[in-house]
N, C-alpha and C positions, 0 to 999 in steps of 0.2 A: 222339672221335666222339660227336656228340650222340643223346641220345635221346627221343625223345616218350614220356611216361607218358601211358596214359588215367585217365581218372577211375576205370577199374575195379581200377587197381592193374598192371594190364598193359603192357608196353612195346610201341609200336606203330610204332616205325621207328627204322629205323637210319642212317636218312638223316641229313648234318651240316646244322645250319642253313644254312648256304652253298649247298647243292644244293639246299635246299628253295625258297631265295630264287629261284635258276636255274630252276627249277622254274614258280614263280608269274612270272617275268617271260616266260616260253615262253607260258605258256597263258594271261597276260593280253591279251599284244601279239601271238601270231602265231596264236592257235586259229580267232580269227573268219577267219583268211584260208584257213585250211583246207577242203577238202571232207571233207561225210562227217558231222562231230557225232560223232565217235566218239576216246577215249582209250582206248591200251593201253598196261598195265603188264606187261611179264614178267619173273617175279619180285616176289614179292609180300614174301616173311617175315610180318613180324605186320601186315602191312596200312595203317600207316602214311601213306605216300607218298601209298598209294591214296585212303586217306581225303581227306589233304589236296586231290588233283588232283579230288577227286568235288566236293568244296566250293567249289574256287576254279572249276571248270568250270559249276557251276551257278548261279553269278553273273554269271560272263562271259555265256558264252553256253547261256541254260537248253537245257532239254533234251537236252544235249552225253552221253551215258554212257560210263562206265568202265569196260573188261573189266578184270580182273583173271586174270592169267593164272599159274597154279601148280601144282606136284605135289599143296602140302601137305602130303610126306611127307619133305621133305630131294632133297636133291643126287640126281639120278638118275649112274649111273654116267657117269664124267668121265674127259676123257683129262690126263693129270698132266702133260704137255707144253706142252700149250695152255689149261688153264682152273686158274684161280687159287683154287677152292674142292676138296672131295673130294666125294664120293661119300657120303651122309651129314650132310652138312652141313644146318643149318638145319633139322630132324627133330624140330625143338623145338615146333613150329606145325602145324595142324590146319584144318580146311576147317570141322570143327564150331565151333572157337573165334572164329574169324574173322566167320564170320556175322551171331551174336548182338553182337557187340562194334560193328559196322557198323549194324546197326538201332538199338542202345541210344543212338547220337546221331543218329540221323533221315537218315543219310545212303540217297537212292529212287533214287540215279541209277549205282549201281553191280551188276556181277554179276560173281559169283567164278565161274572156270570153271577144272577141278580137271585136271591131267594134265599131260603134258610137250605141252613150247610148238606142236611140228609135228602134234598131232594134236587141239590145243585151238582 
């Protein structure tokens, strides 16, 4: 699995290059047919993704914004049947880290919104 380093020393996605590519061809070729101007991430980890989709969206089609949607505090409780992570998981990342690391390359077109996904 690949990983993005930012310049700050920080790791910012977990995303393999191949889904990022998937990724950039989504919102190259089918954003502008979209309604709305609007991406949503659920599931953030270290922001990553986000960043990349906030970037390649404000090229496409400016003014497009990013929610970002996350606890920021790990895996909220999970049923072990059906979901592939635990309870806990990902607890490594923070709402306050995220921020700062998001301004530090200019990225305007994004907001982190902090909580589990049905009440964010």
């Amino acid at each position: 699995m690949a990983t993005t380093l930012h310049k700050s020393g920080q790791y910012r996605s977990i995303t393999s290059e191949s889904k990022l590519a998937n990724i950039y061809l989504i919102l190259c070729y089918f954003l502008k047919e979209a309604p709305g101007g609007i991406v949503v991430e659920f599931g953030s980890y270290g922001g990553g993704s986000a960043d990349f989709m906030a970037y390649i969206v404000d090229k496409v089609v400016p003014g497009t914004k990013v929610f970002v949607l996350d606890t920021f505090a790990g895996m909220p409780k999970t049923d072990p049947d059906r979901d592939q992570h635990k309870e806990g998981d990902f607890s490594d990342r923070s709402l306050e880290n995220g921020q700062p690391l998001i301004d530090s390359i200019g990225i305007k077109n994004t907001e982190l919104l902090q909580g589990i996904f049905e009440n964010t």
